[in-house]
C-alpha positions in Angstrom: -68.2 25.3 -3.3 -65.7 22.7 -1.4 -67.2 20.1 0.6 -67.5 21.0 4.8 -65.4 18.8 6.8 -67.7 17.4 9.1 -64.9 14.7 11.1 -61.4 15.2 11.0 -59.1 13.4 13.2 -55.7 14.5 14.1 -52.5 12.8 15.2 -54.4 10.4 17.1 -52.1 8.4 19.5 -53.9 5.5 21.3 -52.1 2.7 23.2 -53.4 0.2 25.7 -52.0 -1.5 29.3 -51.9 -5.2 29.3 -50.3 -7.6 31.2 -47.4 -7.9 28.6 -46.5 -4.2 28.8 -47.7 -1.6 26.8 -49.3 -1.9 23.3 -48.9 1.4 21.4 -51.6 0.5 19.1 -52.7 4.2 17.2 -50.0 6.0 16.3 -50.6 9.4 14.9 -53.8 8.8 12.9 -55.1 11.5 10.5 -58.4 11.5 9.2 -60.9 13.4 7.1 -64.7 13.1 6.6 -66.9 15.8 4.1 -70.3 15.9 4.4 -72.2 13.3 2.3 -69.0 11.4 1.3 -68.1 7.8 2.0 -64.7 6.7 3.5 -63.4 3.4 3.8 -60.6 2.1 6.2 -59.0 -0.7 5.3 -56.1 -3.3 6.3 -55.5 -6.8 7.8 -57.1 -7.3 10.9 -55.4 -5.5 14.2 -54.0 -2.6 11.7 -56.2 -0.1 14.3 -59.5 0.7 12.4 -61.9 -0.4 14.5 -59.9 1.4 17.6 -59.6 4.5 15.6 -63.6 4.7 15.3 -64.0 3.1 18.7 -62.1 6.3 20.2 -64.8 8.4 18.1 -67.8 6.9 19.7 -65.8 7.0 22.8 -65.9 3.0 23.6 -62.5 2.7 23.9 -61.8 -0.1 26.5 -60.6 0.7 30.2 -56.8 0.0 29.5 -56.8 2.2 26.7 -55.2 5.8 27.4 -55.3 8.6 24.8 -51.7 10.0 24.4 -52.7 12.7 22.0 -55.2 14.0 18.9 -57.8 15.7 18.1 -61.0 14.4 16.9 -63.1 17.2 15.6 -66.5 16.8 14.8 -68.8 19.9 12.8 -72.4 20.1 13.3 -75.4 22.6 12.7 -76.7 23.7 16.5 -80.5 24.8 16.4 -79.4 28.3 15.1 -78.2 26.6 12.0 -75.0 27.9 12.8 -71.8 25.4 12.4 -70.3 24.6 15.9 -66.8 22.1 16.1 -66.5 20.4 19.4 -63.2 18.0 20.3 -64.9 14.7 21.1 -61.5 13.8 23.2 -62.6 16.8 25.7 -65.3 15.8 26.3 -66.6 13.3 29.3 -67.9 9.3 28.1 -71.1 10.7 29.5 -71.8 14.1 27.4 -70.8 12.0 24.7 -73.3 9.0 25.4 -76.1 12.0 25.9 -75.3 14.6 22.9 -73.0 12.9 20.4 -73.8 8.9 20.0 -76.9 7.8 18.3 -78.7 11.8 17.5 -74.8 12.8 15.9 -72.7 10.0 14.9 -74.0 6.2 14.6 -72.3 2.7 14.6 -73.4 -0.7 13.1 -71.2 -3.3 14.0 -70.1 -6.8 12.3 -72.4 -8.8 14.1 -76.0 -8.0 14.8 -76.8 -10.6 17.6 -74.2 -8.6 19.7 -76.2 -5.5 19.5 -79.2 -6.5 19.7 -80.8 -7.1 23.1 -82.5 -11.2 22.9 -85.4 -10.5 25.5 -87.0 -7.9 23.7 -88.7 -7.3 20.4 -87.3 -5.2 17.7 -90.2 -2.9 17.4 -89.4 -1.5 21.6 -85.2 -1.8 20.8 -85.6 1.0 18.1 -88.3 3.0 19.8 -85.8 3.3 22.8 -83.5 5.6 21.0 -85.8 7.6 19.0 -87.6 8.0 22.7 -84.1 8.7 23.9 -83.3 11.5 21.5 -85.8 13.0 20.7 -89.0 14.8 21.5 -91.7 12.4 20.6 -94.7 10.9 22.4 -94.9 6.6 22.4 -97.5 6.7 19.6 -95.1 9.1 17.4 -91.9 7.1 18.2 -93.6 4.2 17.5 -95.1 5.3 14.1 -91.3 6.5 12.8 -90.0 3.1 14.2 -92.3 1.1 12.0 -91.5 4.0 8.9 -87.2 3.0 9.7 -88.4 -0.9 9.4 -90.1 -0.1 6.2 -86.8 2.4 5.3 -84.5 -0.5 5.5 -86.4 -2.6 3.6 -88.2 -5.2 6.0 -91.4 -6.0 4.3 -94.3 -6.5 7.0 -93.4 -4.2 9.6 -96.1 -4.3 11.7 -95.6 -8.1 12.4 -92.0 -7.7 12.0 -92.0 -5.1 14.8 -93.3 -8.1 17.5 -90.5 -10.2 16.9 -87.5 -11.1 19.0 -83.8 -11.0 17.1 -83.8 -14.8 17.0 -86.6 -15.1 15.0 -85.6 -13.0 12.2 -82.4 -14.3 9.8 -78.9 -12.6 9.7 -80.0 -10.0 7.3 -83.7 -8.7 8.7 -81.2 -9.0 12.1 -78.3 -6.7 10.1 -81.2 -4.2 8.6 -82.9 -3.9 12.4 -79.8 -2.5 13.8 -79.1 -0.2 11.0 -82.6 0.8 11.4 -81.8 1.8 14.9 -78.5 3.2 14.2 -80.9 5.8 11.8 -83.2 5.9 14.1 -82.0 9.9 16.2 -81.4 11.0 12.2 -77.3 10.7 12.9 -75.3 13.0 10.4 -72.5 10.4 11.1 -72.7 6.7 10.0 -69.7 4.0 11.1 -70.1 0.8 9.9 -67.8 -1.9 11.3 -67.4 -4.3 8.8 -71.4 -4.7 8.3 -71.6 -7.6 6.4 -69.2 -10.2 7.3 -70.9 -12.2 8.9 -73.7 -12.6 6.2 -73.8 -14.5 2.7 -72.4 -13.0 -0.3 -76.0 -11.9 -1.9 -77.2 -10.6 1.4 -74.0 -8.5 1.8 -74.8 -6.9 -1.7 -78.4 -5.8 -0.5 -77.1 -4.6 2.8 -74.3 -2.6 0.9 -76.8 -0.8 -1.8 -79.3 -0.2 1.3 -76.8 1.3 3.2 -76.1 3.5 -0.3 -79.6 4.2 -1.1 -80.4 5.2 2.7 -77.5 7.5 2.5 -78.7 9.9 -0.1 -82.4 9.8 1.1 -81.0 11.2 4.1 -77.4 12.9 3.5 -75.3 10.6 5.8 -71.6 11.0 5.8 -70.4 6.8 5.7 -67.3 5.5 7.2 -66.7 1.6 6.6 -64.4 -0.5 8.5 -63.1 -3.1 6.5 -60.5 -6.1 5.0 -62.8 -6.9 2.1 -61.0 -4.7 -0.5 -64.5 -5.7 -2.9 -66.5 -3.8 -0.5 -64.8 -0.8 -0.7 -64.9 -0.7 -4.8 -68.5 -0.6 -4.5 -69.2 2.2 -2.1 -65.9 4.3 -1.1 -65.2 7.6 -2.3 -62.1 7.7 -0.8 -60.1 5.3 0.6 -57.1 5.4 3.9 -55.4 2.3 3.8 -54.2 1.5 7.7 -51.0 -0.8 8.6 -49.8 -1.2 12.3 -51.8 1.7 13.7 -51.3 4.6 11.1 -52.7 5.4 7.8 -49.9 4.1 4.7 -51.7 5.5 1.9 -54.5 7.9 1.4 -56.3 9.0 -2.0 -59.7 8.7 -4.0 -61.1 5.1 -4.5 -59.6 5.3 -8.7 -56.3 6.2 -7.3 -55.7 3.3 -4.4 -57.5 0.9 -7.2 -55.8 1.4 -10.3 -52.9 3.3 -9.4 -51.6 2.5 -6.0 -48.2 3.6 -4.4 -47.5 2.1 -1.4 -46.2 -2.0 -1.6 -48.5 -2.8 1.5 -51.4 -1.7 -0.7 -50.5 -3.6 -3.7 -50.1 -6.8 -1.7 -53.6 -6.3 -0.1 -55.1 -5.5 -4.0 -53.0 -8.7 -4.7 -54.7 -10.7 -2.0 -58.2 -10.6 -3.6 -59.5 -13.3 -5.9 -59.4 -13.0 -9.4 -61.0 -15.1 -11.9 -59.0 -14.4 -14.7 -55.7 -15.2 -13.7 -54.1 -18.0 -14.4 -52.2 -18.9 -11.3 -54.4 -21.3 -9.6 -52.8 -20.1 -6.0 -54.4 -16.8 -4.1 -51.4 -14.5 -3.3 -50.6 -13.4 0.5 -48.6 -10.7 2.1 -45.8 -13.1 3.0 -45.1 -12.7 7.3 -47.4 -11.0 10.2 -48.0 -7.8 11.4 -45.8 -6.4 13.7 -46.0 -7.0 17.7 -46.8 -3.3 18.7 -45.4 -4.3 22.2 -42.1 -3.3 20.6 -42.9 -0.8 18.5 -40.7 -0.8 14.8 -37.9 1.3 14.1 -38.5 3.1 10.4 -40.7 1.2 8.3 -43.3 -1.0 10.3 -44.1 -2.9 6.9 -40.4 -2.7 6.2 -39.7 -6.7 7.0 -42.6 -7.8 4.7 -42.1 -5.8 1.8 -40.2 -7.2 -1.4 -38.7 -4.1 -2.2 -38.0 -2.3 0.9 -35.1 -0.3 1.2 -31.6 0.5 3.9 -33.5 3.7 4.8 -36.9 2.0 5.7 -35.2 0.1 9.1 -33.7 3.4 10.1 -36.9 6.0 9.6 -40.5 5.9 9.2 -41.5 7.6 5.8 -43.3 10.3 5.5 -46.7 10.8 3.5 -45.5 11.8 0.0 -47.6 13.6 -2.1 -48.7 12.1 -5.5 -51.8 14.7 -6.5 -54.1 16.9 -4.4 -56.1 13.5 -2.8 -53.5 10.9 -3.4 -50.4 10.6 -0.2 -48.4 7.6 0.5 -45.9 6.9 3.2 -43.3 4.9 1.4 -39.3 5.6 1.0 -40.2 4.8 -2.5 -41.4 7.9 -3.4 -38.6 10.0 -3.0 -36.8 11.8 -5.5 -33.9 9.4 -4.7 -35.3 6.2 -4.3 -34.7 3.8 -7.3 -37.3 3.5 -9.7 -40.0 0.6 -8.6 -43.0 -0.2 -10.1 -46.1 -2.2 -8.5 -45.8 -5.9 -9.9 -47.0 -6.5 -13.3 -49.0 -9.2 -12.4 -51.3 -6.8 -10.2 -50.4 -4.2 -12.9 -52.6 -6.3 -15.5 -54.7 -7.2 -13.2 -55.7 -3.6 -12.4 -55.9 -2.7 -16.2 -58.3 -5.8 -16.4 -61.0 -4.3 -13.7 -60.7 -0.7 -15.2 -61.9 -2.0 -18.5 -64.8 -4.2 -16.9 -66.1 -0.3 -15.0 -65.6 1.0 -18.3 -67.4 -1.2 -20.4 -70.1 -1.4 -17.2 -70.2 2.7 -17.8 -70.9 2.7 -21.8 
């Protein structure tokens, strides 16, 4: 049986007023969720993923203005019967009431921003299950404690009493995902969850987040630059540069056998300890200024091996296998024959062999 699509964005088109002109940020974003399955976003920061999940939730600044897209989002009503609903059609408010928190769910990077600082923690995640759903103060306040003791804070009872500057960045980072769960969301977007917190803290935070999604059969989406992330917890993986997606596939195929050269310069990018160039590689340039929107190519002036055809026309997503697309000029039958670096190539052959010798 083939997994239900439970989100699935199409040809999103988002750009925003300011006083320079007009920033065409989203251009033409697909996107697909399944039920139970994790997708990770990535690219350098202002590439559009937090905007593209921001127009889901519908907090989409004032100045922003929805040119076109769907945003289709599949749920069980009480009948158990599936209903699809455009979250573009419908108003901020409906969306606030029905959709956020009981549907879809978002943690954000920093915890101290979502938490409110005059009130305990115990009363900021009662207020949504109190919200959404059906429960007296005693009940609400009984499955609070259970999501303290669900996300791993030890002492919940005490915990429950304390204000968000008394706890540390983590118990702060587990409290919001702890309301985030707390209207059982089918739906969970995580905006780069643990950047803000120490490298062994991030690694609990990531395996809760893991472990809380098969207890209760959460569909993930992560929003991130840290490629390392995404290794551990993606099952597939859309790659974002300048406000559309540049390369789409399963997390194997963007790791070990990526297509597009923006991808293999962000693979590049990430630390290794075997190498033995003692200098961490960068995508040479900057992002293009979406005030003036590219011709062809957006990555087309940073990329080594960019070709005539790629200041002239945007590329198409080419397909490599069922899950695996990439928008490159590359990848047509008449392109000359390129290969990713061999530096990254070895590279790439190096972390395959760690997984598999991880796996015997």
């Amino acid at each position: 049986m083939s997994a239900k699509t439970i989100l699935k964005i199409q040809n999103l088109d988002i750009s925003f007023r300011t006083n320079a002109g007009v920033i065409h940020a989203i251009r033409g974003v697909d996107l697909d969720l399944q039920k139970g399955e994790t997708v990770a976003i990535v690219g350098e920061s202002g590439s559009g993923k937090s905007v593209t999940m921001k127009a889901v939730v519908g907090l989409l600044d004032s100045n922003a203005t929805i040119n076109s897209g769907e945003i289709l989002y599949t749920f069980e009503d009480e009948s158990g019967n599936d209903q699809t609903i455009d979250l573009l059609r419908i108003s901020r408010k409906q969306l606030r009431q029905t959709i956020n928190g009981q549907h879809i769910a978002m943690v954000f990077q920093d915890p101290m921003t979502s938490l409110d600082p005059t009130m305990p923690i115990g009363k900021q995640i009662m207020e949504g299950i109190l919200m959404h759903r059906n429960l007296s103060r005693a009940e609400a306040r009984a499955r609070a404690l259970e999501l303290l003791h669900l996300v791993g804070i030890t002492d919940a009872e005490k915990r429950f009493r304390n204000y968000p500057h008394q706890l540390s960045g983590g118990m702060r980072q587990r409290v919001v995902i702890a309301i985030a769960l707390s209207a059982d969301p089918d739906i969970l977007i995580c905006d780069e969850p643990t950047t803000a917190l120490d490298v062994t803290i991030q690694a609990r935070i990531l395996e809760l987040i893991k472990d809380i999604q098969e207890k209760m059969k959460l569909s993930v989406i992560y929003i991130t630059h840290d490629l390392g992330v995404v290794a551990k917890v993606a099952d597939y993986v859309d790659v974002m540069y300048a406000g559309k997606i540049v390369e789409v596939g399963n997390v194997n195929e963007i790791f070990y056998d990526p297509r597009h050269p923006y991808t293999w310069g962000l693979l590049s990018a990430m630390p290794d300890m075997e190498t033995d160039d003692d200098r961490l590689y960068s995508i040479p340039g900057s992002p293009p200024n979406l005030l003036h929107e590219p011709v062809g190519d957006a990555f087309a002036d940073r990329n080594p091996f960019a070709l005539a055809i790629d200041k002239k026309a945007m590329p198409p997503l080419f397909k490599i296998s069922e899950t695996h697309y990439a928008a490159t000029w590359l990848l047509h039958p008449d392109a000359p024959k390129i290969e990713m670096p061999e530096s990254l190539r070895l590279r790439l052959e190096r972390a395959r062999k760690e997984v598999e010798k991880l796996h015997e």
